[in-house]
LUMLUMRO-548196 format. One line per field, with one value per atom (N, C-alpha, C, CB): residue in one letter; z, x, y. Coordinates in nm, 4 decimals. Atoms other than C-alpha are relative to their C-alpha. Glycine has a CB too. Layout:
r (a/...) .
pz (Z/...) .
px (X/...) .
py (Y/...) .
***
This chain:
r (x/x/x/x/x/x/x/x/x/x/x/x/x/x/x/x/x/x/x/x/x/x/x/x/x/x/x/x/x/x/x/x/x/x/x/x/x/x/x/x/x/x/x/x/x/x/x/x/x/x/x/x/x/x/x/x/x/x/x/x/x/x/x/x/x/x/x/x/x/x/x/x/x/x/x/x/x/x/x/x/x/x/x/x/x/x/x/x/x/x/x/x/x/x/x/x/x/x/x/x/x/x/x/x/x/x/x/x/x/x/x/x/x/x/x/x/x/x/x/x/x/x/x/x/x/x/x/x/x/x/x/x/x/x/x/x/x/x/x/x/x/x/x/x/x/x/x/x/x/x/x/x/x/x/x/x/x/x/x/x/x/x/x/x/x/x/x/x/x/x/x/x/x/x/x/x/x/x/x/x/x/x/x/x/x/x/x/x/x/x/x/x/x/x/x/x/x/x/x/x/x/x/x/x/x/x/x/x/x/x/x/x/x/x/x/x/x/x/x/x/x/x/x/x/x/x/x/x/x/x/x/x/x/x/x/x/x/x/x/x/x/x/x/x/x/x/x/x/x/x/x/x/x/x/x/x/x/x/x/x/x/x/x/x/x/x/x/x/x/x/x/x/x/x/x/x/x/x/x/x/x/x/x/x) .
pz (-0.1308/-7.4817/0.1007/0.0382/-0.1118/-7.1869/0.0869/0.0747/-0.1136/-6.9071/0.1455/0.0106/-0.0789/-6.6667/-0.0428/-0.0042/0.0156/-6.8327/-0.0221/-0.0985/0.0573/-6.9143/0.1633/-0.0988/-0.1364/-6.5214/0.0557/0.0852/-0.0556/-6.4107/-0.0579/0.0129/0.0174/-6.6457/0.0398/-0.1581/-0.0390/-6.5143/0.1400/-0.0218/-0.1387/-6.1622/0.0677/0.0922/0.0495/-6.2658/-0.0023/-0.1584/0.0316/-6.3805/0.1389/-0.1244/-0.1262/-6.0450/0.1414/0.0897/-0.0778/-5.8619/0.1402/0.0267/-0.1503/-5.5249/0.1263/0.0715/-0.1054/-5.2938/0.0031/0.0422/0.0600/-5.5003/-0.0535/-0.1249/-0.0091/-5.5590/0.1057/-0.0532/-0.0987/-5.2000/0.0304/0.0764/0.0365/-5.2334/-0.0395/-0.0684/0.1148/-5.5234/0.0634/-0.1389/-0.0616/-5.3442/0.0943/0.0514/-0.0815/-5.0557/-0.0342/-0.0059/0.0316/-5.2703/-0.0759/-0.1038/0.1261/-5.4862/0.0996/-0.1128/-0.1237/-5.1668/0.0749/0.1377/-0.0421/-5.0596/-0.0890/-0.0236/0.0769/-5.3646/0.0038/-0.1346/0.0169/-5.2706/0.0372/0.1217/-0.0376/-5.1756/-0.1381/0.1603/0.0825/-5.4715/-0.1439/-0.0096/0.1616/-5.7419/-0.1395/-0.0188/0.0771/-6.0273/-0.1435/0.0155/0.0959/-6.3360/-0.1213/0.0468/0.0846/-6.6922/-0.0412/-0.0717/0.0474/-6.7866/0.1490/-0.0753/-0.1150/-6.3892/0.0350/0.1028/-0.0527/-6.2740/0.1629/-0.1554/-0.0836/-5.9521/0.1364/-0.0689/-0.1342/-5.5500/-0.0199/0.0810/-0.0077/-5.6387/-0.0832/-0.0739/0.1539/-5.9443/-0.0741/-0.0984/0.0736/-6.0728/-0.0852/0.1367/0.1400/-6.3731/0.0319/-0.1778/-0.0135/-6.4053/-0.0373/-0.1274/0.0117/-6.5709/0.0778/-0.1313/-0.0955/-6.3393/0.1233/0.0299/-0.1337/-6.0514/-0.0571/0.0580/0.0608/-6.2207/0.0253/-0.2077/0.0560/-6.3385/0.1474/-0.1204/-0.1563/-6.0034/0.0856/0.1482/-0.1166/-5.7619/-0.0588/0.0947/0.0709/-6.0255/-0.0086/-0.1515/0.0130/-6.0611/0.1304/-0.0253/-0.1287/-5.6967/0.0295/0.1247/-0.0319/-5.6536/-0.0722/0.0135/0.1498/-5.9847/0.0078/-0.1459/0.0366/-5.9425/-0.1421/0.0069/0.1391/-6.3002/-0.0141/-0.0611/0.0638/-6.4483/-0.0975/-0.1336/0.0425/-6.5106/-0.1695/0.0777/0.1372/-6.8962/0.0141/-0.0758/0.0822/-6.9354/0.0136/0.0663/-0.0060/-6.8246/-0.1109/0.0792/0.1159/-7.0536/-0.0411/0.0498/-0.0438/-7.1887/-0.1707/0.0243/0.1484/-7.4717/-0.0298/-0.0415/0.0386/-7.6513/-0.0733/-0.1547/0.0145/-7.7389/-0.1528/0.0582/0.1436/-8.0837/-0.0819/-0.0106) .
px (-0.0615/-0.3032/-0.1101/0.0789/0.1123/-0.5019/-0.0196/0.0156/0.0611/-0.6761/0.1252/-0.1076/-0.1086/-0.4413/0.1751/-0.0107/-0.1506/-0.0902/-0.0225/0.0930/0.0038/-0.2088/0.0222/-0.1784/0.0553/-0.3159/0.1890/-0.2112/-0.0808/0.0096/0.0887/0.0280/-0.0976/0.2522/-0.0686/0.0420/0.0829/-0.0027/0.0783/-0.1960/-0.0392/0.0868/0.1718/-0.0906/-0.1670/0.4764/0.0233/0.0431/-0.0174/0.4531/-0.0258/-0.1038/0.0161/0.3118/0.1466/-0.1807/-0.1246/0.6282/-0.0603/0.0442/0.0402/0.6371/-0.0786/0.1405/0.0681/0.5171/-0.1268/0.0641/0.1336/0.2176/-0.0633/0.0185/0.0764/0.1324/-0.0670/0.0319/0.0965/0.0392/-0.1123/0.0424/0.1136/-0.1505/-0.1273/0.0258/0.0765/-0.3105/-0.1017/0.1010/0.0578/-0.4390/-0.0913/0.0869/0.0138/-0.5543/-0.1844/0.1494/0.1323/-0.7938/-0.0739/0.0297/0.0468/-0.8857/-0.1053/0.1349/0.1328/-1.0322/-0.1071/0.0716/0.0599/-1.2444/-0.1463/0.0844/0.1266/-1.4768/-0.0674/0.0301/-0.0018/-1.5011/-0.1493/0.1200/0.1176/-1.8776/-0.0876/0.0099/0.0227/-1.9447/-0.0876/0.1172/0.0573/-2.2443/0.0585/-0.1554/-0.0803/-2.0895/-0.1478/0.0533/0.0513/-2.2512/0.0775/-0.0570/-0.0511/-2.1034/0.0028/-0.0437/0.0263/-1.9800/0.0133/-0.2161/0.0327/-2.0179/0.2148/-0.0657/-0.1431/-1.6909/-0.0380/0.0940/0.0284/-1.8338/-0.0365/-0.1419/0.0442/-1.8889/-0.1396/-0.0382/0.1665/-2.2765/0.0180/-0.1665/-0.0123/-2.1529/0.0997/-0.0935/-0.1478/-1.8447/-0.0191/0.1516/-0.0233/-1.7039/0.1512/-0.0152/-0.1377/-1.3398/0.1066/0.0255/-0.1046/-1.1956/-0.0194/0.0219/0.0233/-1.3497/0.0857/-0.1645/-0.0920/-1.1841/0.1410/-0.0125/-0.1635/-0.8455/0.0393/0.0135/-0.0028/-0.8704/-0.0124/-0.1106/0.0760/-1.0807/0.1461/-0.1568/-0.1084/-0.7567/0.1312/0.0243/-0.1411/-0.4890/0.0069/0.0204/0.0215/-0.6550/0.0420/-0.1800/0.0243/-0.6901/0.1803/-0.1466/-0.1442/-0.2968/0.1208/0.0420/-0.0636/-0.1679/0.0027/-0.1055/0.0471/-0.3489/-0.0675/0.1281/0.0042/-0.4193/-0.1516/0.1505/0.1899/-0.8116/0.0085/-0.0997/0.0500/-0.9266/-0.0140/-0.1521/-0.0281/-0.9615/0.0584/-0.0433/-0.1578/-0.6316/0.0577/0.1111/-0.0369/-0.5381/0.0294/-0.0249/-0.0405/-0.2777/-0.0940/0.1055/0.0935/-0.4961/0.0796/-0.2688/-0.0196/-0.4068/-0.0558/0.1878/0.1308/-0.6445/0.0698/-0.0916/-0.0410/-0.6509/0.0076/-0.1189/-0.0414/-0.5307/-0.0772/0.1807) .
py (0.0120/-9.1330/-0.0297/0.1293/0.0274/-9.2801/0.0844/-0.1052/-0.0232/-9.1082/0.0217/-0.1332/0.0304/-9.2581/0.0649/-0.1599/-0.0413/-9.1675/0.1096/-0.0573/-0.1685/-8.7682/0.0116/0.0932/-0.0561/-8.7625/-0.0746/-0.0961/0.0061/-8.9290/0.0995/-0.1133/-0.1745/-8.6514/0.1000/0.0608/-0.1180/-8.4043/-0.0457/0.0064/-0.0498/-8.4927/-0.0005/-0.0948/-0.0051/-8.5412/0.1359/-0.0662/-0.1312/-8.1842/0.1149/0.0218/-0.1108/-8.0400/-0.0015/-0.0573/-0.0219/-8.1269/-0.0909/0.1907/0.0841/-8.3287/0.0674/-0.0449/-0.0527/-8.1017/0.0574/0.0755/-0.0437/-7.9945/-0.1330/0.1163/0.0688/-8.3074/-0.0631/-0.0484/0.0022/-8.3512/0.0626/0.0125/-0.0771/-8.0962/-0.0180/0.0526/0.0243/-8.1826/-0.1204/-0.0449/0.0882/-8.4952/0.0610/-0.0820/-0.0727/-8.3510/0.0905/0.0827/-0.1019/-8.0878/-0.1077/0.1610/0.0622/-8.3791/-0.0930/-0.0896/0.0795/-8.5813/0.0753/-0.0665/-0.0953/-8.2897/-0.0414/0.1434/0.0436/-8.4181/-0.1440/0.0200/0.1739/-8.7895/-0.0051/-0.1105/-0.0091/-8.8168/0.1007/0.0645/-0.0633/-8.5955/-0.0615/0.0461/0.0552/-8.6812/0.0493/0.0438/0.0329/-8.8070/0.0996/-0.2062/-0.0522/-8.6091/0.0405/0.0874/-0.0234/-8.5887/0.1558/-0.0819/-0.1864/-8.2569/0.1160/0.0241/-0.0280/-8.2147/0.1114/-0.1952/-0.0423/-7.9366/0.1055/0.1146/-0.1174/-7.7874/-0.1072/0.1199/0.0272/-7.8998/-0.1093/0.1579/0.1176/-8.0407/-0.1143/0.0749/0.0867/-8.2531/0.0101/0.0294/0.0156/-8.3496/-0.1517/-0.0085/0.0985/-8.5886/-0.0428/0.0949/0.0367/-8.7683/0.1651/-0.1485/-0.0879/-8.4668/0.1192/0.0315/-0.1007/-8.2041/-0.0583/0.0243/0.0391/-8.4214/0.0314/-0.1797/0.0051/-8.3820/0.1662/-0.0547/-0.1060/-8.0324/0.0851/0.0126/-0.1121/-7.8399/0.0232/-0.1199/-0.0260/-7.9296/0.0365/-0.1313/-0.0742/-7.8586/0.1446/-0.0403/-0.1853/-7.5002/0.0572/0.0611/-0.0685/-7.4561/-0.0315/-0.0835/-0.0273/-7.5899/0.0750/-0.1081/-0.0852/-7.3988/0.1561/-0.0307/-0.1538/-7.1034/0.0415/0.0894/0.0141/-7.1635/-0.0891/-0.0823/0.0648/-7.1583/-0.1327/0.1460/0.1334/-7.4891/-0.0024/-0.0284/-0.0430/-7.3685/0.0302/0.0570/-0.0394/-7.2846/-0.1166/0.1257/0.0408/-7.5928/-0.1066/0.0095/0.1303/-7.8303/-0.0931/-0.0968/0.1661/-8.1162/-0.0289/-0.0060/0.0213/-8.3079/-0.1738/0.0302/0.0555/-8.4494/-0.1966/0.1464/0.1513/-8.8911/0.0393/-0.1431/-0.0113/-8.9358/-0.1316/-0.0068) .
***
């Protein structure tokens, strides 16, 4: 499964009003050095951008979060 179609049922799943949200916390990192592996304010990665604002709009730790893996 691509990148793109996990992150769009991921933001299907947060519901409409959390996906404003979700945006919102996700542009807070835009200026943010890009570093592999990177999940934190100094250094972030594609799936840390995904993951960081789903936790913070979920309530739900970034490890716990759904992922499912490319086949």
């Amino acid at each position: 499964m691509s990148g793109i179609l996990w992150f769009v049922i991921l933001l299907n799943n947060l519901g409409q009003d959390n996906t404003g949200r979700f945006v919102k916390e996700a542009e807070k990192y835009l200026g943010v050095e890009y570093e592999w592996g990177g999940r934190s304010r100094e250094k972030i990665d594609c799936l840390g951008l995904i993951f960081l604002p789903y936790s913070k709009v979920t309530g739900k730790d970034w490890k716990n979060c759904p992922f499912i893996p490319m086949s």
